[in-house]
N, C-alpha and C positions, 0 to 999 in steps of 0.2 A: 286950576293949574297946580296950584301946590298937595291937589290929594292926590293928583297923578305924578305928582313927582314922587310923593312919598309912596305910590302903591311901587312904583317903579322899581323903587331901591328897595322896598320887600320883596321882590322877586329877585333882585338882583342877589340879596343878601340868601334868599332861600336859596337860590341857584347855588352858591359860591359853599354852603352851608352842605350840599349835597356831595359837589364837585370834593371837598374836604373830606368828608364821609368814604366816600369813594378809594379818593389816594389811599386813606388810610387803612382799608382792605386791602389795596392792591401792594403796599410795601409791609402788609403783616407777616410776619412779627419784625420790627428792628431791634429787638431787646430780650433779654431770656424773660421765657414764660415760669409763671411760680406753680403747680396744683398744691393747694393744701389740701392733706390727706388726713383725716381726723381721728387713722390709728396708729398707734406704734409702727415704726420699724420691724422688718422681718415678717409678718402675716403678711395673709395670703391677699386684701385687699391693697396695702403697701406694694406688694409684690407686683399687681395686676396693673396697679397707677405709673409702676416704673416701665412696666413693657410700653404704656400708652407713651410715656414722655420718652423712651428710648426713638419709638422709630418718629415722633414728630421731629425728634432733633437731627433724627438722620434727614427728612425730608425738606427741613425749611432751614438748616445749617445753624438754626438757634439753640441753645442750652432750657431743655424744660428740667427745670427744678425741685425736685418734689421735697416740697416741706410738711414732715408731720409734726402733726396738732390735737394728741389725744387727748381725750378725757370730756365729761358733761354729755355722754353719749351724743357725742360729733356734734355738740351745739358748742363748742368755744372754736373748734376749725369753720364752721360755714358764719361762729358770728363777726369774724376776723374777714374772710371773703367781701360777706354782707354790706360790710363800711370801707372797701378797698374802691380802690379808683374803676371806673369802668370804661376801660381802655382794651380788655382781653387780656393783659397782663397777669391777672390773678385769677385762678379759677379754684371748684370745689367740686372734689371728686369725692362724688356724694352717695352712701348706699341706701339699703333701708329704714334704715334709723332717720333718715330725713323725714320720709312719709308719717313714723312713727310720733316724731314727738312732740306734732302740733296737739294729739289729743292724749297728750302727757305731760304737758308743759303747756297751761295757758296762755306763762308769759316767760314768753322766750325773748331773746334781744334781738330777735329781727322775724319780719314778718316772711314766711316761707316762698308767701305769694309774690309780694308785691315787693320784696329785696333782690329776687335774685332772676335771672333769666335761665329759662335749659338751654340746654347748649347739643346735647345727644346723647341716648341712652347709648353704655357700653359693653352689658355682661351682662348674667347672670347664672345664679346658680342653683340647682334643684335642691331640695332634704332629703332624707335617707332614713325610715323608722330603724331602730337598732335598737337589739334584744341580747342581755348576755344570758349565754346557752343554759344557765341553771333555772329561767323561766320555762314552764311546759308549755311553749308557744313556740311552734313553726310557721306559722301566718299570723297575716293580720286579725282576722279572727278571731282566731284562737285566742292572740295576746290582747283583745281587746273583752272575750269572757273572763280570762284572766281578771285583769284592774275593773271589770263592774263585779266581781264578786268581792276584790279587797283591793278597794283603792286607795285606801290607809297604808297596805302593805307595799304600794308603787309611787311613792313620792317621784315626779319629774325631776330631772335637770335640765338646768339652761346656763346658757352661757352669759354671768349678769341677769338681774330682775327684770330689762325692762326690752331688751333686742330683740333683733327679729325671730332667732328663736322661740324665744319667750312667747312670744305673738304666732308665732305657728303652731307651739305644742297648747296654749289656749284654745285654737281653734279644734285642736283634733278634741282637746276635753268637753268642749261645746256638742260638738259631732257625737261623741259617745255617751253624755249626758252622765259623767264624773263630776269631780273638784278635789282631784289630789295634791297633797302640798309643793309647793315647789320647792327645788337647792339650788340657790344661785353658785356661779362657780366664776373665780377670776378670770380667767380663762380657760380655751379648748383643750391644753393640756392635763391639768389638772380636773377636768371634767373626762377625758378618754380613760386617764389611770384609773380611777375610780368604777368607769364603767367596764372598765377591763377588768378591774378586779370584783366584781358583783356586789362592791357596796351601793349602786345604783342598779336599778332592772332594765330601763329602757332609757330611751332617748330621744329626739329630732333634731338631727344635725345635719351639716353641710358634708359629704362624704369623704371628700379628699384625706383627712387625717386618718380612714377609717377603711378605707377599700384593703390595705394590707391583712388589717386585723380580718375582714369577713373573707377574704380568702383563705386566712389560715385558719378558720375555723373556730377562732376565739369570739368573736359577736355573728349572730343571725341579723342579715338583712331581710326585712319581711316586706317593705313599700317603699316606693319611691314616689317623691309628689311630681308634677309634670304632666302634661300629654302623652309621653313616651317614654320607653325604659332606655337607662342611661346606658350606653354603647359601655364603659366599665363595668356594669352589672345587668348583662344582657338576662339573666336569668331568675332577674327581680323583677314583680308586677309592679305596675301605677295603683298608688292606692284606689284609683274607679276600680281599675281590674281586680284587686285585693278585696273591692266590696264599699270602700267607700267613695263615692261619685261627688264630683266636684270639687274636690278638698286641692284647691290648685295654688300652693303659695311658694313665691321663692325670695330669692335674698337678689335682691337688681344693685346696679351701679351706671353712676352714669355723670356726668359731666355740667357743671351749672356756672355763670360768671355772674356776675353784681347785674342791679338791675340797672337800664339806660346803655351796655355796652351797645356798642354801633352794630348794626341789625347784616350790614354785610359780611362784619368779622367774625359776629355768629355763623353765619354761612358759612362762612370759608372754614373756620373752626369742623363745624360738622360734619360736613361734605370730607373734608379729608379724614377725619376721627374712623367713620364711616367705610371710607375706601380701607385704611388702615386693618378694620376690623375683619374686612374679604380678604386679606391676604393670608396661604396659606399655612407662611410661616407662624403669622399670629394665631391662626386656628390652633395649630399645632399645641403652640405653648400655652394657650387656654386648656386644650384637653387634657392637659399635664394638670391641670389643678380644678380637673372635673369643672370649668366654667365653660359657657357657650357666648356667644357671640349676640347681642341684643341690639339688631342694625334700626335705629329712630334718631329724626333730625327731632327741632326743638317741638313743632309741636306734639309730635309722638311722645315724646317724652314729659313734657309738661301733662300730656294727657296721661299718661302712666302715674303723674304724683299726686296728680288730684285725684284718681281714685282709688289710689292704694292709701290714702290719707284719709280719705270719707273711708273704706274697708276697715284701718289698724283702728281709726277712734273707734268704732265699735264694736270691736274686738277688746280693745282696751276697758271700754266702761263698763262691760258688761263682765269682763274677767274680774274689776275691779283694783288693776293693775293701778299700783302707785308707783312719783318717781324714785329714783336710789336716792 
């Protein structure tokens, strides 16, 4: 009698445990939502988290909040997430550098896996090869007999030692079987000036700051990474079509809470993140800042960091990339 009473009340208590569960998707959110955003104010990632928390506030009548948390290349914003209550309250609006700096950072303050939950991938965005016009290179080709006859003469830049940049202009030196030096640069400003003024030759960047200048004729665009050429430079090739096949990396963003949040407020989080991201207004203002729309609930996107994680460590080890 008494193990049936006590099975009783574990059912009873699971039930009630559930029914809890439940309410608490169904009255989400009562409280404003916070994203921590792990860069500055004003970039274009900051920018993109504010269009996300603009229209959820339009739709659920709550205040999303975006708090930025720069610096430790986005490990001080997700290690603040990481130890947050997991309520859906708190979330991290997480880009490449997430995938990045597990095989950058043995020991980071929280574990990538097993801290945090996805929640849905958001965006992404393609790279852009860019040549200023004093190189004798009108393709990728061309620019790439260029730097294997002096690749002492073509130091890279990147934006910082250790981002995604960084991680994609390795891979092309990989591809072309180089090892030129790298210029880290504080930021993309200070990295365009430069390239504007020919004291860098090339580059791999995110295009938006840069579509002006290659229409007026001040940098050659020679590749675009992607499947497809970007609707802004419709009369740029994919680097397959350019010659080199497979070279497919981009810069993603997507959306993660603490690990243990309730699995239905996951859902409900995504599912509208998701809806949010088919609207046409939003497409709109993504195309404004050459980003595209990256529709994955959690496990799509979980699957996206685990192999863009196993990809960057080895990318990483083999460039011999250390942390700043």
């Amino acid at each position: 009698m008494k193990k049936l009473m006590l099975g009783t009340l574990s059912l009873v208590a699971a039930a009630g445990l559930l029914l809890s569960t439940q309410a608490s998707a169904t009255d989400y959110p009562r409280k404003p939502i916070r994203i921590v955003v792990p860069f500055a104010t004003g970039g274009g990632t900051s920018n993109a988290a504010r269009l996300i928390g603009e229209k959820l506030t339009e739709r659920w009548g709550q205040p999303v909040l975006i708090d930025n948390r720069p610096g430790g290349n986005t490990v001080i914003g997700a290690a603040q997430v990481a130890s947050a209550p997991a309520d859906g309250y708190t979330l991290f609006f997480a880009n490449s550098s997430f995938a990045i700096n597990p095989g950058l950072m043995p020991k980071l303050p929280y574990d990538s896996v097993r801290d945090f939950t996805p929640v849905a991938s958001l965006l992404t965005n393609n790279f852009v090869m860019l040549v200023h016009p004093s190189v004798p290179a009108r393709n990728l080709a061309e620019l790439v007999k260029v730097i294997k006859a002096k690749p002492d003469d073509y130091p890279y830049p990147t934006v910082g030692r250790t981002g995604i940049g960084r991680v994609a202009s390795e891979m092309f030196n990989a591809r072309i079987g180089v090892d030129p030096v790298n210029i880290p640069y504080k930021g993309t400003s200070q990295l365009a000036t430069d390239l504007l003024g020919g004291q860098v030759k090339y580059a791999i960047e995110i295009p938006a700051v840069y579509i002006p200048h290659i229409k007026a004729d001040k940098l050659r665009a020679v590749a675009v990474t992607g499947k497809e050429r970007m609707p802004a430079l419709p009369d740029v090739p994919t680097f397959a079509e350019a010659g080199i096949p497979e070279f497919d990396i981009q810069s993603w963003y997507g959306l993660l809470a603490p690990a243990g949040t309730p699995r239905p407020i996951v859902e409900k989080l995504s599912a509208e993140i998701q809806d949010i991201l088919k609207s046409p207004d939003v497409q709109k203002r993504l195309q404004a800042i050459e980003a595209e729309p990256l529709l994955g609930g959690p496990a799509e996107f979980g699957a996206l960091i685990k192999s863009e994680t196993a990809r960057f460590s080895k990318v990483i080890k083999d460039a011999k990339i250390q942390p700043e």
